[in-house]
N, C-alpha and C positions, 0 to 999 in steps of 0.2 A: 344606683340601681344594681343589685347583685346578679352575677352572673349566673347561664343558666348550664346546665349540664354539655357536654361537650363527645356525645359516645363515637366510637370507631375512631376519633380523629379528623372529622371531618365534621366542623362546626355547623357547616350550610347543606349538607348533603351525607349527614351519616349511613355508612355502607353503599353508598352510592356510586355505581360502574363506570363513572366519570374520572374517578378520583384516582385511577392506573393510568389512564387516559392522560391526564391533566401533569402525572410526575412523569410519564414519557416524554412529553414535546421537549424538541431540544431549546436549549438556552436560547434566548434573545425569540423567540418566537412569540410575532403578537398574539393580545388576550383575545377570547371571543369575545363579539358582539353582545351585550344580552339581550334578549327577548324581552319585550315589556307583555307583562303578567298581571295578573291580579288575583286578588284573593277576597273570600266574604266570611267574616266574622259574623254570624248572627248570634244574637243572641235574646235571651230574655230570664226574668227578674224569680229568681228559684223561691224556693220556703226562706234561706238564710242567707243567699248570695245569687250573681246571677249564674246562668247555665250557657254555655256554647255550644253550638253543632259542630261537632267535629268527626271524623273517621278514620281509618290507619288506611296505607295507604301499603298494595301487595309488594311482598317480599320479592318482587322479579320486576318491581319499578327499578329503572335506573336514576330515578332522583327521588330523595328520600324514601328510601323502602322501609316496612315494619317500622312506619312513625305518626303520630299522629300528629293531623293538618285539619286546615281549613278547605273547603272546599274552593277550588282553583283550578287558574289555568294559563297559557296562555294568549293574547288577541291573536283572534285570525282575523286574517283580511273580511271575513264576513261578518264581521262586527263594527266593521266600521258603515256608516250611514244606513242603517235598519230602521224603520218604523219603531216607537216604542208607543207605551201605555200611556209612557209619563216622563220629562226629560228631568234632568238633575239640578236642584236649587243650587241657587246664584252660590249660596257660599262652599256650595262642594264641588260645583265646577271648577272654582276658581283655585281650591289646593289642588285639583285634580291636574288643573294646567301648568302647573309649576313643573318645569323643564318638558313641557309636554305640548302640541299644539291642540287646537280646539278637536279637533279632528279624532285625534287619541284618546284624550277626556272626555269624551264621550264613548269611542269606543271601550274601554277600559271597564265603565260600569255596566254596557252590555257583556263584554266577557263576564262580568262577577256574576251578572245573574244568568247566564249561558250556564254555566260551569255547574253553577250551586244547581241549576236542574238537570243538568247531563248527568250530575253524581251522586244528588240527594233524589231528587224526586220532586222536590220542593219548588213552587212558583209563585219567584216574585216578579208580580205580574199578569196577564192574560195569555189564555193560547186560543189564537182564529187557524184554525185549522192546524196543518202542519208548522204556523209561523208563532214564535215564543216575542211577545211584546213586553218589553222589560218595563219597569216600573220603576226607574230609576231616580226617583223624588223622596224614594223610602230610604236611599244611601248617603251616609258620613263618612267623611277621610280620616282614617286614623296616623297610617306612617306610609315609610316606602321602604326598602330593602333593595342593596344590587350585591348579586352575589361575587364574591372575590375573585380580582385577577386570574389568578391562580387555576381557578374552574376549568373545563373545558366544558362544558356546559352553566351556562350563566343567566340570568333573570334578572328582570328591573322591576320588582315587583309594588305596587299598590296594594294597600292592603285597607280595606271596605269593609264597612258596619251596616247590619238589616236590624232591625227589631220583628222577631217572630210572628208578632201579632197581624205585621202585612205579608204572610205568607200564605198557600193555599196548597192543596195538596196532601200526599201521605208519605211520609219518607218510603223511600226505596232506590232508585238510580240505576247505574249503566254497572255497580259491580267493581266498580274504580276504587273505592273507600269501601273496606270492613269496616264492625260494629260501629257504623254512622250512628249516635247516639246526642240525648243533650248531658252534655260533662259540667259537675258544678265548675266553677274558676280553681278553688282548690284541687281537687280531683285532678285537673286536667295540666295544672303546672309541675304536678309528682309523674308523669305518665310518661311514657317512651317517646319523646322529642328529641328534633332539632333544637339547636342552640336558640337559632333564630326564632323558633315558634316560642320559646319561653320567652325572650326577649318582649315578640310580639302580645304575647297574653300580659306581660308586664305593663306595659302601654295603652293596652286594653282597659287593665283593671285603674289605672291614674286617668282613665278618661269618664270610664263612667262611673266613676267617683262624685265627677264635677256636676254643678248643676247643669241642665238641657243648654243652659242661654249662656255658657260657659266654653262650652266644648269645641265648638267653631274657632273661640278667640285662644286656644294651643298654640305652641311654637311647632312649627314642619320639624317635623326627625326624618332620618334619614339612617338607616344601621348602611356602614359601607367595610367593606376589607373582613374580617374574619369577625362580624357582627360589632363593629366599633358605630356607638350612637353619638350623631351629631346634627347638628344643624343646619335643617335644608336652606341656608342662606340664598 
C-alpha cells in the first residue's frame, strides 16, 4: 500500500499545537493515555466511483488543523448506555469488541453517529425531542488507528462506514468542519490530509471494492506508531 503525504512533519496531527507540547516533555516521561474515538466514513456510489463526506477541520483546531477528515470525535461518558433506533449487528459488534468491552462497542457507534450530527447536520437515526437515537444497524467496521507515543495528545480511534442512503436531514452542523461536501475517493485522496486519513481512504477504497458478503470476512488493521499498518491479532 503506498504511502500517503506526510505535511508539517507531523504524520498523525499535521500543524497540530500538540506537537511543541509533545518535543518538550522531558526524557523517560510516560506516554499519554489515548482517548477511544471514533470516526464515520459515509459514503455513497458517485457517476464513476464512490463519494465521502468529508470537511476541513479550522485552522485554530489543535488536532489536525486546515485538513480534511471524517466526521469524528471522541466517547463521552454520555454515550455510553443511551437508548438507540437500532443496536449494531452481530458482525460489527463483534470487530467493534476487539480490545474493547461490550460497554465501549456500543458506545463507540453512538459517538459516530453523535459527531456525524453535531458536525454535519446529518441523521442517522431518529430525533424524540431533544434526544438523537442512533441507528446503529446501518454501521460497518473498517480499521482502528492509535495515535504514536510520541503525542501528547493521543486517540484510539475506530473508524465506521454509513451508506448515505440511511441518512435524513440537510447537511449543515455545529461550524466544526468547512466545506462539508460529498468528495469523489479520487478528489479526496489528492486533498490536504493527514497521513493517516490517506491511509484510512486506502482501506476504504479495498473494502468497498469487495463484494457486500465479503467485507465482514477482512483481516482487523490496525495503523499504530507513525501510521505503520498491522494486524489487529
Amino acid at each position: 500500500m503506498a504511502d500517503g503525504p506526510k505535511p508539517d512533519g507531523g504524520a498523525d496531527n499535521p500543524g497540530g499545537g500538540d506537537l511543541k507540547r509533545a518535543a518538550a516533555r522531558p526524557p523517560g516521561t510516560r506516554a499519554v493515555k489515548p482517548r477511544n474515538a471514533a470516526s464515520l466514513i459515509v459514503w455513497r456510489q458517485g457517476s464513476g466511483e464512490p463519494e465521502i463526506l468529508m470537511g476541513m477541520r479550522h485552522a485554530k483546531h489543535k488536532f489536525m488543523p486546515s485538513v480534511l477528515v471524517f466526521p469524528g470525535g471522541r466517547v463521552d461518558r454520555a454515550d455510553h448506555g443511551v437508548r438507540v433506533a437500532s443496536e449494531l449487528r452481530p458482525e460489527t459488534e463483534a470487530l467493534l469488541r476487539h480490545r474493547a468491552p461490550p460497554s465501549l462497542a456500543r458506545a463507540l457507534g453512538v459517538c459516530a453517529v453523535r459527531e456525524l450530527f453535531e458536525e454535519t447536520g446529518l441523521l442517522l437515526g431518529e430525533r424524540q425531542g431533544e434526544r438523537l437515537l442512533a441507528d446503529l444497524s446501518a454501521l460497518d467496521y473498517l480499521c482502528r488507528a492509535v495515535t504514536p507515543a510520541t503525542r501528547a495528545m493521543r486517540f484510539n480511534a475506530r473508524f465506521l462506514l454509513a451508506p448515505a442512503e440511511r441518512l435524513g436531514g440537510e447537511i449543515g452542523g455545529s461550524g466544526e468542519l468547512e466545506k462539508l461536501d460529498w468528495y469523489p475517493l479520487s478528489k479526496a485522496r489528492t486533498a490536504q490530509l493527514a497521513a493517516i486519513t490517506y491511509k484510512i481512504l486506502a482501506e476504504f477504497s479495498e473494502w468497498v471494492a469487495l463484494p457486500a458478503e465479503a467485507r465482514t470476512g477482512r483481516e482487523m488493521i490496525c495503523f499504530r506508531g507513525m501510521d505503520n499498518r498491522t494486524i489487529d491479532a
